[in-house]
DRENVODO-978246 format. One record per residue: residue number from 0; residue in three letters; x negated, y negated, z negated of N, C-alpha, C in turn. Coordinates in steps of 0.05 Angstrom, whole numbers. Atoms other than C-alpha are relative to their C-alpha. Layout:
N
     k     r      n.X      n.Y      n.Z     ca.X     ca.Y     ca.Z      c.X      c.Y      c.Z
   NUM   ala        X        Y        Z        X        Y        Z        X        Y        Z
...
// end
This chain:
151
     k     r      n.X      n.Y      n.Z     ca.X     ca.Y     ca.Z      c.X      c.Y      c.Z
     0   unk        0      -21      -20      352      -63     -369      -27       15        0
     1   unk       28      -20       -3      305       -1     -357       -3        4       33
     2   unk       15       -8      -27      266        5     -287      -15       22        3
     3   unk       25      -25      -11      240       78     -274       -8        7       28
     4   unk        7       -5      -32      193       75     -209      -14       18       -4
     5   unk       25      -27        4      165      133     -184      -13       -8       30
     6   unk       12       21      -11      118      103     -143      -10       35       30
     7   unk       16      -28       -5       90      162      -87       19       27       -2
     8   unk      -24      -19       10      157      210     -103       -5       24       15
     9   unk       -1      -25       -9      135      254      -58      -17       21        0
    10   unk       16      -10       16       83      275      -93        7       23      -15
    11   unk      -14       -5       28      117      301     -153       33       13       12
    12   unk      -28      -28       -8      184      327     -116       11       -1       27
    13   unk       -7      -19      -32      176      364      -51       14       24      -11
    14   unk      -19      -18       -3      222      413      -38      -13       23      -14
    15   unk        2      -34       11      217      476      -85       -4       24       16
    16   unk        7      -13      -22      186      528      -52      -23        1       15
    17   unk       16        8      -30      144      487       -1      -23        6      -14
    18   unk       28        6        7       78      485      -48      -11       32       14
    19   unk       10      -20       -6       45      540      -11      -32        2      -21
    20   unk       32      -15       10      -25      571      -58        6      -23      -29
    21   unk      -10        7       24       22      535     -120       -5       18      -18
    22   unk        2      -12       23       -9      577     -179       18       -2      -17
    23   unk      -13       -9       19       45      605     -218       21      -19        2
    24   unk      -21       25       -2       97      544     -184        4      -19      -18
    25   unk        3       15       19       78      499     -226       15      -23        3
    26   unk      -13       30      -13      103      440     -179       26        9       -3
    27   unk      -33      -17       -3      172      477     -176       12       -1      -30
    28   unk      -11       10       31      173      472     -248       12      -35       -1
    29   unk        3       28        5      151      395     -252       32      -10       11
    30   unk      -33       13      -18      214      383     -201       19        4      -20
    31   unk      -27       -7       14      264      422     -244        3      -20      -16
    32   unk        5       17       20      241      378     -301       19      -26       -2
    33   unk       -6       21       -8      247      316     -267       32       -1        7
    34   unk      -28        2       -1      320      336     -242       19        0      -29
    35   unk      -23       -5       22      339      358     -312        6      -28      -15
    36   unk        6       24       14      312      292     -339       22      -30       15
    37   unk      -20       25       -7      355      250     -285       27       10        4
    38   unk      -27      -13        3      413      290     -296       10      -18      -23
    39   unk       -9        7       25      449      239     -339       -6      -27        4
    40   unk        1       27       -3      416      178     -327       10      -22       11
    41   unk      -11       13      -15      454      143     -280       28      -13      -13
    42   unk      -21        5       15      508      149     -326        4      -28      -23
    43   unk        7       22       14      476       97     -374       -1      -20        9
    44   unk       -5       28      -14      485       27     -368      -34      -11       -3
    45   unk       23       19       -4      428      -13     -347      -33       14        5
    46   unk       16      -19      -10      378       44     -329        2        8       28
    47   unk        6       -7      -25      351       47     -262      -23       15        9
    48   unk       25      -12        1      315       94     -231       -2      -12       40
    49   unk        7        3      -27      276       79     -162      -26       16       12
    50   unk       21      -12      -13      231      119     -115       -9      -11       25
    51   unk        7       19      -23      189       91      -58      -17       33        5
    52   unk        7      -25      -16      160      149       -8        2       -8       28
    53   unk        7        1      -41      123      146       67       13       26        9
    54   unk      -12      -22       -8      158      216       66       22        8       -5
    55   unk      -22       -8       13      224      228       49        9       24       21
    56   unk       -4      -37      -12      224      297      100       -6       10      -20
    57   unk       16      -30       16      187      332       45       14        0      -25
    58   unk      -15       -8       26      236      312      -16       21       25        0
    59   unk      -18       -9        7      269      354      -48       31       -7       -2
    60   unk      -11       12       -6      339      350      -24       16       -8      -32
    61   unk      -11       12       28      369      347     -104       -7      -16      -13
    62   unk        2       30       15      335      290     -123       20      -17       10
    63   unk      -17       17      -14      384      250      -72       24        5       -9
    64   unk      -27      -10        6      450      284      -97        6      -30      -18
    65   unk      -13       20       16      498      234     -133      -13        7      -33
    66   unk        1        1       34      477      210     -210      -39       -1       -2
    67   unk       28       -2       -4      403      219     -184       -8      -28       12
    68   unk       14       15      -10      363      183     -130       22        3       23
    69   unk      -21       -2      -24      432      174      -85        2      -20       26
    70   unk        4       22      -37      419      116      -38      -27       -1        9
    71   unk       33        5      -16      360      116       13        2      -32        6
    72   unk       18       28      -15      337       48       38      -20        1        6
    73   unk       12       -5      -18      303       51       92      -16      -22        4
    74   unk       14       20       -2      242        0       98      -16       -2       26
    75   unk       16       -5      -27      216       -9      167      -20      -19        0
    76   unk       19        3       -5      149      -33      184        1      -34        7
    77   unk       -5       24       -6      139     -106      189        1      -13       23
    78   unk       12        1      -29      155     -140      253      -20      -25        4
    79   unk       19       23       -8      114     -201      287        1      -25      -29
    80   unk        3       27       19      133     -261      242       -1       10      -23
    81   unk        6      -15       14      133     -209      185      -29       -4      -18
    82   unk       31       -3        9       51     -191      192       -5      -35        6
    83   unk       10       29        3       42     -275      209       -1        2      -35
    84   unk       -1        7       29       69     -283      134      -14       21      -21
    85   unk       16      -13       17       30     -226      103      -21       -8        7
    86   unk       23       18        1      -24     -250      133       -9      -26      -14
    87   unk       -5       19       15      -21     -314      113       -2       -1      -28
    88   unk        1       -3       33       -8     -293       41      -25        9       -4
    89   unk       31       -6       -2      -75     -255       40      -20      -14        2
    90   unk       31        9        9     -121     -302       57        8      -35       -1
    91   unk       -5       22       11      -83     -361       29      -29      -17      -12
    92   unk       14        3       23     -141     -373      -20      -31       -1       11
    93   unk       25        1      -20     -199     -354       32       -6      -26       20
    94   unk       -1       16      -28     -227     -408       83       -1       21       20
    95   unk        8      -18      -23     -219     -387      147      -12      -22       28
    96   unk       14       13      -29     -251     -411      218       16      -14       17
    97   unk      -21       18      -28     -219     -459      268       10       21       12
    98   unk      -19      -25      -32     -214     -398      319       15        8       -8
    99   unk      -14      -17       13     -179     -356      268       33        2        7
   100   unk      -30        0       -7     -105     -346      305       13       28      -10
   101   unk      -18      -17       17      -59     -303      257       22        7       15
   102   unk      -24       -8      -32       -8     -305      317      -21       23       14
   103   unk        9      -25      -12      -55     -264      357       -8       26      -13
   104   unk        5      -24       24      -77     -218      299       32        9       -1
   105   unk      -19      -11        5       -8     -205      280       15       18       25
   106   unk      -11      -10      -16       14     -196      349      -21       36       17
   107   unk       17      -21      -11      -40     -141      363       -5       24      -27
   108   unk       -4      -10       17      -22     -110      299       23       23      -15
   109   unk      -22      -17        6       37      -72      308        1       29      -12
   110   unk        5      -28       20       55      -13      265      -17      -12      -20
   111   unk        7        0       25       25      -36      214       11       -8      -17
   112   unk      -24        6       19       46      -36      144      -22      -31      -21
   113   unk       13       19        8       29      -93       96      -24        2      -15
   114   unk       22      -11        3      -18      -46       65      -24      -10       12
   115   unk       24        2      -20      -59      -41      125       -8      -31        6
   116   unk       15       30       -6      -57     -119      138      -22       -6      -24
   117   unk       12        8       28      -78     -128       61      -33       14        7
   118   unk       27      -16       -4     -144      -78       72      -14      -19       25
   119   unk        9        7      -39     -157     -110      151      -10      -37      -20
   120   unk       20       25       15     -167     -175      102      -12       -3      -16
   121   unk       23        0       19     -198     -157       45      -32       13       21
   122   unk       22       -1      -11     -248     -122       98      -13      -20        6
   123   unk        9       32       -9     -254     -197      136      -16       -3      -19
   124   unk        8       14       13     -269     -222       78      -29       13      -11
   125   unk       27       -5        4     -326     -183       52      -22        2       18
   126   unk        8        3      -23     -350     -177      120      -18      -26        6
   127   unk       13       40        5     -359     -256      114      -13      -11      -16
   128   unk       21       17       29     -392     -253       46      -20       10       12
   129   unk       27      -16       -3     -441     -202       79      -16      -15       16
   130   unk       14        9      -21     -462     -239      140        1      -24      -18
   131   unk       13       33       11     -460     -315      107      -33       15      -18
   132   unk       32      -16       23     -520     -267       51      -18        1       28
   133   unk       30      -20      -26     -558     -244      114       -7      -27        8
   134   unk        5       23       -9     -556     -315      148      -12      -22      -22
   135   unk       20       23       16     -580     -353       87      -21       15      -12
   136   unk       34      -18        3     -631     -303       72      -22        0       28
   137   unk        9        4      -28     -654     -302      147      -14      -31        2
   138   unk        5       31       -1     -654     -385      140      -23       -2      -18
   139   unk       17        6       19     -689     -391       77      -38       17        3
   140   unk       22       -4       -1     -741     -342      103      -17       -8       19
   141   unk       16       14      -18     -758     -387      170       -3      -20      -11
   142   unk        5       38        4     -764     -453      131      -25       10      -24
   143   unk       30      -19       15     -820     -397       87      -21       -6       21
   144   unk       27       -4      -23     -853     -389      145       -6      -22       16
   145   unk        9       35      -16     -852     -465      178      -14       -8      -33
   146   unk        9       11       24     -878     -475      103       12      -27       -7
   147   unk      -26       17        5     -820     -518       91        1        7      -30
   148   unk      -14      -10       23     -807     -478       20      -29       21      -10
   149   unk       21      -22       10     -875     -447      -24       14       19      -14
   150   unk       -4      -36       12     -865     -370      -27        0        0      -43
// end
């Protein structure tokens, strides 16, 4: 089987037309393209095509027509026990602190997508490399100055 994702779709095919200060409709082309190119595909066995889009107001409505991009699925935002388990997955691999409650994080987290959890822990985490650097630099330079450690 073939998988064609178009990752961002709404990039690449908003409605013909919409590009306002589009030099010479260039994007209006790209679309046609793309329609002429999935004109047909659907027809073949074992060729899939899939689009993922935070916008699907701005597509173009002929990408969706039958033989194209014909079913939406609709992905809604993760709920409570959702962001627990994205959490979770994220900083599987990290230590984290006794206090650290993923129940209250998640629950104060709403609307968000798993994106945003993923970033909110990779921040933590460097956050935690920064300050542990400052704290053993800070340490190592009072046990300098008790002359604990020659400069």
């Amino acid at each position: 089987p073939c998988v064609l994702f178009f990752d961002e779709l709404d990039s690449i095919a908003k409605s013909r037309g919409s590009s306002l200060g589009d030099a010479g409709g260039s994007g209006d082309r790209v679309m046609n393209q793309i329609l002429t190119e999935m004109d047909g595909v659907g027809s073949k066995k074992n060729i899939f095509v899939i689009g993922a889009t935070n916008r699907p107001d701005i597509l173009d409505p002929a990408i969706m027509r039958p033989g194209r991009l014909d079913q939406l699925i609709f992905i809604p935002m993760p709920d409570l026990a959702a962001r627990v388990s994205i959490l979770k997955a994220n900083l599987r691999k990290s230590p984290l602190a006794k206090d650290v409650d993923l129940n209250f994080l998640a629950s104060h987290t709403d609307k968000f997508s798993g994106a945003d959890l993923t970033e909110i822990c990779q921040r933590a985490a460097k956050f935690a490399i920064r300050e542990s650097i400052e704290k053993s630099i800070e340490r190592r330079r009072l046990r300098e100055e008790a002359g604990e450690l020659e400069e």
